[in-house]
MIZALUM-211894 format. One line per field, with one value per residue (C-alpha): x, y, z. Coordinates in Angstrom, 2 decimals, always signed. Layout:
BEGIN
x = (X_...)
y = (Y_...)
z = (Z_...)
This chain:
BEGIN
x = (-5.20_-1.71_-0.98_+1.40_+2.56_+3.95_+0.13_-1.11_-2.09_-1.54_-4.34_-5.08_-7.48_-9.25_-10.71_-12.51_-14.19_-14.52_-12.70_-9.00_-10.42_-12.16_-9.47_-7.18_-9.79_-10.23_-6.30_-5.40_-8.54_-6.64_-3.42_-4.71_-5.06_-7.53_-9.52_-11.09_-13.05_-15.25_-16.72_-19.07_-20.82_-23.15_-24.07_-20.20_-20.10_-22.96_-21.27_-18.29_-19.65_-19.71_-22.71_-24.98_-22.69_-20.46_-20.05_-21.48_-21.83_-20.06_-16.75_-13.68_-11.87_-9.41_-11.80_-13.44_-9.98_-9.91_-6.73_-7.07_-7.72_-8.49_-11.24_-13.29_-15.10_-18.08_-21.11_-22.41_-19.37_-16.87_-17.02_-14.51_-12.65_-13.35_-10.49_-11.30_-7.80_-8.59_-11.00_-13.23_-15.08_-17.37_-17.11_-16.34_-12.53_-12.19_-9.20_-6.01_-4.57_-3.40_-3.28_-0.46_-1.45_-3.86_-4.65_-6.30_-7.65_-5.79_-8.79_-8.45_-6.97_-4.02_-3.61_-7.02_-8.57_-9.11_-8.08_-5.07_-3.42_-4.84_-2.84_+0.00_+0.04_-0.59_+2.56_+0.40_+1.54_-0.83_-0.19_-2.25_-2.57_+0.84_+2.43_+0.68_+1.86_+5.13_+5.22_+3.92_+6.93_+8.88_+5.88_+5.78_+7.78_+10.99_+9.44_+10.16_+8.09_+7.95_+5.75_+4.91_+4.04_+4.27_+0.82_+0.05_+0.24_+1.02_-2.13_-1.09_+2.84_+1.33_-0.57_+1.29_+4.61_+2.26_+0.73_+4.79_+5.25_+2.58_+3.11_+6.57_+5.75_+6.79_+3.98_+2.84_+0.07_-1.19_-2.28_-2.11_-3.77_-4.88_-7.25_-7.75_-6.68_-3.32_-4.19_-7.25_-4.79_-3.35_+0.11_+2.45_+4.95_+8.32_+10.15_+6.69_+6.37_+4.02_+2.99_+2.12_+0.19_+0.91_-0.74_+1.29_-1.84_-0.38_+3.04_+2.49_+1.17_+4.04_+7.55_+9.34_+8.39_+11.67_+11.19_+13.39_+12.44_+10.77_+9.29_+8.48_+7.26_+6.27_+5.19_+2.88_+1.02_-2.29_-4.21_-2.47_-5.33_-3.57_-0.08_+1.53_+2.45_+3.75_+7.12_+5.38_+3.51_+6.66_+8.96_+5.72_+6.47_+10.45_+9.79_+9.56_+13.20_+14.10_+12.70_+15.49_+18.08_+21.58_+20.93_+17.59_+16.88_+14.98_+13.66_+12.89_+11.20_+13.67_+10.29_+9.59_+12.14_+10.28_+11.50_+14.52_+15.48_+14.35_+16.35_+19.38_+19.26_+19.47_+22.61_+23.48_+24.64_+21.22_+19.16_+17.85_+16.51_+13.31_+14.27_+12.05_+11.36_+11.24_+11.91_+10.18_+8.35_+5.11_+3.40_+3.61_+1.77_-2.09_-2.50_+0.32_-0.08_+1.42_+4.49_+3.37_+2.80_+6.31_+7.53_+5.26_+6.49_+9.68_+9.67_+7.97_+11.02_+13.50_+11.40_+10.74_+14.46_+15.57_+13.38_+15.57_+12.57_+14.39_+13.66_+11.58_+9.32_+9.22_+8.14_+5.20_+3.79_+4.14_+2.08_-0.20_-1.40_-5.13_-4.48_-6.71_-10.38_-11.69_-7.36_-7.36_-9.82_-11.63_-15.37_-16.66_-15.95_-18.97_-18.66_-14.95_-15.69_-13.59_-14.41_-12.09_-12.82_-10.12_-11.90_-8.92_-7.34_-9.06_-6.05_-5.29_-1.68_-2.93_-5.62_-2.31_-0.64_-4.47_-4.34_-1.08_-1.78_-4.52_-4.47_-8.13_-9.72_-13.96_-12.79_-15.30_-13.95_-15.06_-16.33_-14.45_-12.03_-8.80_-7.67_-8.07_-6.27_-6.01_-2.06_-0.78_-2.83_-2.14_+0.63_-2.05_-4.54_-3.60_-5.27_-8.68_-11.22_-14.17_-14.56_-17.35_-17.32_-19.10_-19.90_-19.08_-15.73_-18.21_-18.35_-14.63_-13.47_-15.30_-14.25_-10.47_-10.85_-12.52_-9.99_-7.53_-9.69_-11.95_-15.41_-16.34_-19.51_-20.92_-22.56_-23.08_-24.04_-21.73_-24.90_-25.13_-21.82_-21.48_-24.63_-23.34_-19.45_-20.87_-22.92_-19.94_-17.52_-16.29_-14.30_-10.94_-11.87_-11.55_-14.25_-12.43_-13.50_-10.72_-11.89_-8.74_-11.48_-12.27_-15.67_-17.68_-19.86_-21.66_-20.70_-19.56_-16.16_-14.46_-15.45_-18.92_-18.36_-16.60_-19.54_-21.94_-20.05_-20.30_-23.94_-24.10_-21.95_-23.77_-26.98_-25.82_-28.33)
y = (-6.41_-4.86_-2.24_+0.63_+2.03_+5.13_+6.10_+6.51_+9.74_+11.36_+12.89_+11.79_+12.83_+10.07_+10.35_+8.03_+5.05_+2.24_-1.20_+0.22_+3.27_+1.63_-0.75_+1.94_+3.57_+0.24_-0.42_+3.36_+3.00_+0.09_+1.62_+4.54_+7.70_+9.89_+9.73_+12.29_+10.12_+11.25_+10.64_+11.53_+8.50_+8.46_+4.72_+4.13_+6.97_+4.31_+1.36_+2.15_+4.49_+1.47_+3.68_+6.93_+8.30_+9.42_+13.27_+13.18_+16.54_+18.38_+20.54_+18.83_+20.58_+21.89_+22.97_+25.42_+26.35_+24.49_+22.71_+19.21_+16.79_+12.79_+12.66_+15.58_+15.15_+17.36_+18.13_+14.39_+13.05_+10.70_+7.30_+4.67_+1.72_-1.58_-1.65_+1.38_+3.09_+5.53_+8.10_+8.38_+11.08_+11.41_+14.43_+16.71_+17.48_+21.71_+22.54_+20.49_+22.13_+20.41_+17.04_+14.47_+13.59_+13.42_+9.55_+9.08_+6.22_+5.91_+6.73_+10.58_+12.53_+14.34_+16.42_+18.28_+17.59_+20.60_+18.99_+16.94_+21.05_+22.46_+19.12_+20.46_+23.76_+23.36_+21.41_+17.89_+15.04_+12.74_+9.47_+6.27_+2.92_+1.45_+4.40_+3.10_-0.63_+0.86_+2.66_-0.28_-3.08_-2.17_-3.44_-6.70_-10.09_-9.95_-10.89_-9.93_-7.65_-7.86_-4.50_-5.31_-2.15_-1.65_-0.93_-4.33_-7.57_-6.91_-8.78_-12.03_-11.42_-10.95_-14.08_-15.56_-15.26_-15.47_-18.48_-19.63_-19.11_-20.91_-23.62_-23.80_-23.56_-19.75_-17.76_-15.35_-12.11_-10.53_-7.25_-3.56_-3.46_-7.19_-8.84_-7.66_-4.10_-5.21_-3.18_-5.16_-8.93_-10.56_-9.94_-13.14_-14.93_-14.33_-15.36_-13.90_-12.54_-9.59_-9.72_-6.18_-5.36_-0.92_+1.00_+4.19_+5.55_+3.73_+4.92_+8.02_+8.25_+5.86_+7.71_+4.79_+1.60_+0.18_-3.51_-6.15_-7.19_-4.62_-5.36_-3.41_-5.11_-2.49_+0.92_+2.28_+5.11_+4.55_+7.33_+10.34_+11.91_+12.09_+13.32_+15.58_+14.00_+10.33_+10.97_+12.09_+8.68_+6.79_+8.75_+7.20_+4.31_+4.14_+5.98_+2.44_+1.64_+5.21_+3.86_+0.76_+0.60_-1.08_-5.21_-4.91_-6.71_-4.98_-6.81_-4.59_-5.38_-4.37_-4.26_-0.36_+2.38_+3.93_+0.61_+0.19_+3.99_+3.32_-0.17_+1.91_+4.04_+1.00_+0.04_-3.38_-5.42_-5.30_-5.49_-8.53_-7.68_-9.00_-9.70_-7.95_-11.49_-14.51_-17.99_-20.19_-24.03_-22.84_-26.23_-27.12_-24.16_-24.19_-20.97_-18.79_-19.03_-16.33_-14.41_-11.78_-15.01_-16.00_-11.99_-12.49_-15.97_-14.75_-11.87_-14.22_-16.70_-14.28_-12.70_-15.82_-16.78_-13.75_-14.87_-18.41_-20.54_-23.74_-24.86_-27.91_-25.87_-23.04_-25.19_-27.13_-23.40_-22.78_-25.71_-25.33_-21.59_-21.34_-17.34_-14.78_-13.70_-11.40_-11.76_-15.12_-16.75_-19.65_-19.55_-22.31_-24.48_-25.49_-27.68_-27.31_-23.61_-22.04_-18.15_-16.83_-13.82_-10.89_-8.16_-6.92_-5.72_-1.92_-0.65_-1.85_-2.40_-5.04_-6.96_-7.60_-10.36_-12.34_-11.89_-13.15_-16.21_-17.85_-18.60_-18.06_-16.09_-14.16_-10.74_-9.02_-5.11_-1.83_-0.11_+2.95_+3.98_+5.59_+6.50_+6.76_+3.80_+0.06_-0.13_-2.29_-4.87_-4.30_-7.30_-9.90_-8.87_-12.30_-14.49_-12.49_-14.27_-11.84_-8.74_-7.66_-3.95_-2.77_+0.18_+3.59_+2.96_+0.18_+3.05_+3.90_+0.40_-0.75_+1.84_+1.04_-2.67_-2.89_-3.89_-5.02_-8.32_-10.80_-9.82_-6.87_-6.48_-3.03_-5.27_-2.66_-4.98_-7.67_-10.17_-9.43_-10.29_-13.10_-14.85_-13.28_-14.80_-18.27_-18.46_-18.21_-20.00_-23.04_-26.07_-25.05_-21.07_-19.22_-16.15_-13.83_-10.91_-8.16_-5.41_-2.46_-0.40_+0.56_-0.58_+2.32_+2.92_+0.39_-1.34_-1.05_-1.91_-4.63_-7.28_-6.72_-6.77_-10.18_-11.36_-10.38_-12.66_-15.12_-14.98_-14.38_-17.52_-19.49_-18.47_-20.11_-22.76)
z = (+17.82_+17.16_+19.91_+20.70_+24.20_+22.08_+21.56_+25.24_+26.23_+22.01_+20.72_+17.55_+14.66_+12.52_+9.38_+7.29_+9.19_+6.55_+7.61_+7.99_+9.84_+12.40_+12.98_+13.64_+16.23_+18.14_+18.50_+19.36_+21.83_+23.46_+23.30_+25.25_+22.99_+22.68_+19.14_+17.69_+14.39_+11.74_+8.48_+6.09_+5.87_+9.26_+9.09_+9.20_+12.64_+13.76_+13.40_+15.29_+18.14_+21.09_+23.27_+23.01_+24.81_+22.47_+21.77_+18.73_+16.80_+19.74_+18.97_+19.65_+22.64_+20.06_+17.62_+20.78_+21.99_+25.23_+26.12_+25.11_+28.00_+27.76_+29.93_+28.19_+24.92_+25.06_+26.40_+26.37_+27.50_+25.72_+24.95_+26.60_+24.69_+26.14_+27.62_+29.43_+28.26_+25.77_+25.01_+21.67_+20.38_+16.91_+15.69_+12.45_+12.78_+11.78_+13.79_+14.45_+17.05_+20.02_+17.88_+17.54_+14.30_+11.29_+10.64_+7.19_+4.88_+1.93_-0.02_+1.02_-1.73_-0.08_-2.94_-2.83_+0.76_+2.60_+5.96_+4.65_+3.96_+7.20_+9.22_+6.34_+7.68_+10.70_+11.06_+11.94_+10.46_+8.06_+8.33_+7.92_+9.40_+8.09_+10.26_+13.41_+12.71_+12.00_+15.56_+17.10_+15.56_+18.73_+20.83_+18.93_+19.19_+17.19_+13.56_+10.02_+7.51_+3.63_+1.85_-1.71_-4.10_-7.89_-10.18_-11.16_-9.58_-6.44_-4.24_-6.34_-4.74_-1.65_-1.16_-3.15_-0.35_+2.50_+1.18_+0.80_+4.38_+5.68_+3.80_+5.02_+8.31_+9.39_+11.14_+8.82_+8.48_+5.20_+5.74_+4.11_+0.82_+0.96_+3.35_+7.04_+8.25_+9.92_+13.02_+13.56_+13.32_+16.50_+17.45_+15.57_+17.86_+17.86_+14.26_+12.54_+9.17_+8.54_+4.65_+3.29_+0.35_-0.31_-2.75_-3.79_-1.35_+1.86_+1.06_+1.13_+4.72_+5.79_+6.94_+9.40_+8.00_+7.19_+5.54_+5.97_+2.22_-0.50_-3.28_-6.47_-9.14_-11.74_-11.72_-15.11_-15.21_-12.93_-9.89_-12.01_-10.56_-6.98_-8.46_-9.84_-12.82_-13.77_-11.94_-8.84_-9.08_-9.49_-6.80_-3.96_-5.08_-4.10_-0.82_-0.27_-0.30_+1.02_+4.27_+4.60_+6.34_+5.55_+5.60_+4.12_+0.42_-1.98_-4.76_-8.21_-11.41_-14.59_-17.10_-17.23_-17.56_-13.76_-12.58_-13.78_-12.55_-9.12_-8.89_-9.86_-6.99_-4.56_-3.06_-5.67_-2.64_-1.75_-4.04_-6.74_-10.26_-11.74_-15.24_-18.02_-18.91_-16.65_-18.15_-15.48_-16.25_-14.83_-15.62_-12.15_-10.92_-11.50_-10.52_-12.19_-15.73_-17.93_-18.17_-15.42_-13.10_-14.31_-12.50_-9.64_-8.64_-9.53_-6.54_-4.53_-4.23_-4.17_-0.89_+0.83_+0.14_+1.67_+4.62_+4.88_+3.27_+1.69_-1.43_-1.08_+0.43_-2.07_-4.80_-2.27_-2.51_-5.47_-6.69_-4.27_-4.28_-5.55_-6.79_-5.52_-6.55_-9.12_-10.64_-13.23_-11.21_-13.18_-12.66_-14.28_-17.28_-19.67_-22.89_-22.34_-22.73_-19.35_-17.94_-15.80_-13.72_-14.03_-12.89_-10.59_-14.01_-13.68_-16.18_-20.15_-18.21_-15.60_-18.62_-20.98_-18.96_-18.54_-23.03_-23.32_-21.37_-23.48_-26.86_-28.06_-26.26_-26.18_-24.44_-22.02_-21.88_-20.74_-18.06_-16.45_-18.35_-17.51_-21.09_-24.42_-25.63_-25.03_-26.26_-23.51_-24.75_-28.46_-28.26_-27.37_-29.73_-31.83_-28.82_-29.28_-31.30_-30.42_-28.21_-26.14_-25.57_-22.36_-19.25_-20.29_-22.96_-24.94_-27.95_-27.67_-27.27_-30.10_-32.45_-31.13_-31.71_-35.19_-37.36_-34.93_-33.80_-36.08_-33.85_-32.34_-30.43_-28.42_-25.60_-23.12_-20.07_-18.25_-18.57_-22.28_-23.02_-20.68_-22.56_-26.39_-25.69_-24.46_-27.53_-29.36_-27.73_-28.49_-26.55_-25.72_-25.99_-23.13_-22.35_-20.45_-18.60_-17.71_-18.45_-18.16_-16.50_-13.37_-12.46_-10.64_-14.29_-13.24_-9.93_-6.87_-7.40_-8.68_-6.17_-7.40_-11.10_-10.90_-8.73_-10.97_-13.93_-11.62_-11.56_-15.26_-15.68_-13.23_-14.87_-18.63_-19.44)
């Protein structure tokens, strides 16, 4: 795991213990800290607490008013890391004092959690996991890092320039947003690129990670409900390049006005422009149809450029990249009928690009909604031959869309629709689920939505 010397002997609070949060317990174990962890969820406390002897339920030393000590954590005693370094204990965090910091998962809404404004006022800072790798570069062989944001596309950029770099040779990571917590990844050697997927989420608890390339593809208005306000959304977003330093590219999409105002804020010697739209042959690449494929492999070569990656190998990864789950993935093809899985596209913003890049398309939609209208997609409409309305927005969606496409159907469930759209599709159609939703109406999250057409595909006749 990735390690820091800084973090021996701090006293840190964690909260939230799902993958990224008990990654960053385990590597501030081994670094030597003292951990203070906790969360809701107690099969999560379970999994991570290594003995019985753990402290569970017992006031932290801070929370009672004792001086904070590593070897102390409560009347059962603490728990050790394997390495024997630092100190955990499971408990519910009430009072900060004496810590070094708050570490939270970026699903913790800083904007209404009660302990995110007593670490606030209490002068603590909140950070996350991205901090920690960021404290522990100067630890690390001399290597490179690349942080990819903006609202849509960015997991295909991602693995799209790690999958560049490993095709080319150069030792590479993904981590962040993507894949493994980056905490929980061995060290790479020296010349070593780290690949980072960050949400707006991971941003926010990030103040020294300083990229050597920076990537925004697009920002659109997504997770209002953890800002104040578009602009608030948009301003996380360029923190991003705030945290460069002179010599460091930055690579900005030029396709939304939030965009284009952030890219003209960065220093031009610096920084390369993602035109609005990319003229690319894409006939090569399998995997990256559309235009938004055309902006994503766009930033992709411009990154891995920056990085010294020669051409020849550029376009071997490029023609070789399988794309990522649940985002354009094609399922199956039956009768010369194909389904692709897009259930990554949880906004009307990220489902456009998947409409634009077939031409007759059965349209599996709904589910979550995040507003009232399905504009974004409006410009795409032509390519639908039938839609299949379902999850919570089925009524709304199928009210919007009468008119506006030939067939309309209220399907309600994914399995209805998968079976209703395969009835009806003929060879060369294409029955396409991205939904513009988010997913929790009816599933776990997205993963398990585009699992479940899967199954429903699978289970045709």
């Amino acid at each position: 795991m990735i390690v820091a010397r800084t973090w021996a002997g701090k006293r840190l609070a964690v909260l939230g213990l799902a993958r990224s949060g008990a990654a960053t317990v385990h590597a501030l174990l081994a670094g030597g800290a003292e951990v203070v962890a906790w969360d809701s969820d107690a099969a999560k406390r379970a999994d991570l607490a290594p003995s019985p002897h753990r402290g569970e339920g017992q006031p932290s030393s801070a929370a009672s008013g004792a001086a904070p000590h590593p070897a102390v954590a409560g009347a059962t005693g603490p728990s050790r890391s394997p390495a024997g370094r630092g100190v955990m204990h499971i408990e519910p965090i009430a009072d900060l004092t004496g810590f070094d910091a708050l570490v939270v998962s970026p699903g913790v809404p800083l904007n209404t959690h009660p302990l995110a404004a007593a670490a606030r006022e209490a002068g603590v800072p909140v950070i996350g996991d991205i901090e920690l790798f960021a404290q522990a570069r100067a630890d690390l062989p001399p290597h490179k890092v690349v942080g990819i944001t903006g609202t849509n596309g960015k997991s295909t950029t991602t693995a799209l320039i790690h999958h560049i770099l490993d095709t080319a040779g150069v030792p590479a990571r993904m981590g962040g947003n993507i894949g493994l917590p980056i905490l929980a990844q061995e060290p790479l050697p020296a010349g070593g690129v780290y690949v980072l997927e960050l949400s707006s989420y991971q941003i926010d608890l990030t103040q020294s990670l300083g990229c050597d390339v920076a990537v925004l593809l697009n920002v659109t208005p997504d997770h209002l409900d953890r800002y104040d306000g578009f602009d608030a959304y948009a301003a996380s977003k360029a923190r991003l390049f705030a945290m460069q330093s002179a010599g460091q590219v930055a690579i900005v999409g030029a396709g939304d006005a939030a965009s284009a105002g952030i890219a003209a804020k960065v220093p031009m010697e610096r920084l390369t422009v993602i035109p609005a739209e990319v003229a690319m042959d894409q006939s090569r690449w399998p995997s990256l149809k559309g235009p938004h494929n055309a902006q994503n492999a766009f930033a992709a070569i411009a990154a891995v450029r920056a990085l010294g990656v020669g051409e020849e190998a550029i376009a071997v990864g490029l023609a070789s990249f399988q794309g990522l789950a649940h985002r354009m993935e094609r399922v199956a093809e039956r009768g010369g009928v194909v389904f692709v899985n897009d259930s990554k596209a949880t906004n009307p913003e990220s489902a456009a690009p998947a409409l634009g890049a077939f031409a007759r398309i059965h349209w599996i939609v709904g589910g979550k909604r995040k507003g009232d209208d399905l504009d974004p997609c409006a410009p795409y409409f032509g390519n639908v031959v039938a839609a299949y309305t379902i999850g919570e927005a089925a009524p709304l969606f199928f009210d919007l869309l009468q008119g506006r496409v030939p067939v309309v159907e209220q399907a309600v469930t994914l399995e209805r629709a998968v079976a209703h759209a395969a009835a009806a599709a003929r060879a060369g159609d294409v029955v396409l689920l991205s939904p513009a939703c988010a997913s929790f109406d009816q599933f776990r999250d997205f993963e398990a939505r585009g699992a479940a057409f899967r199954a429903a595909v699978e289970a045709l006749s």
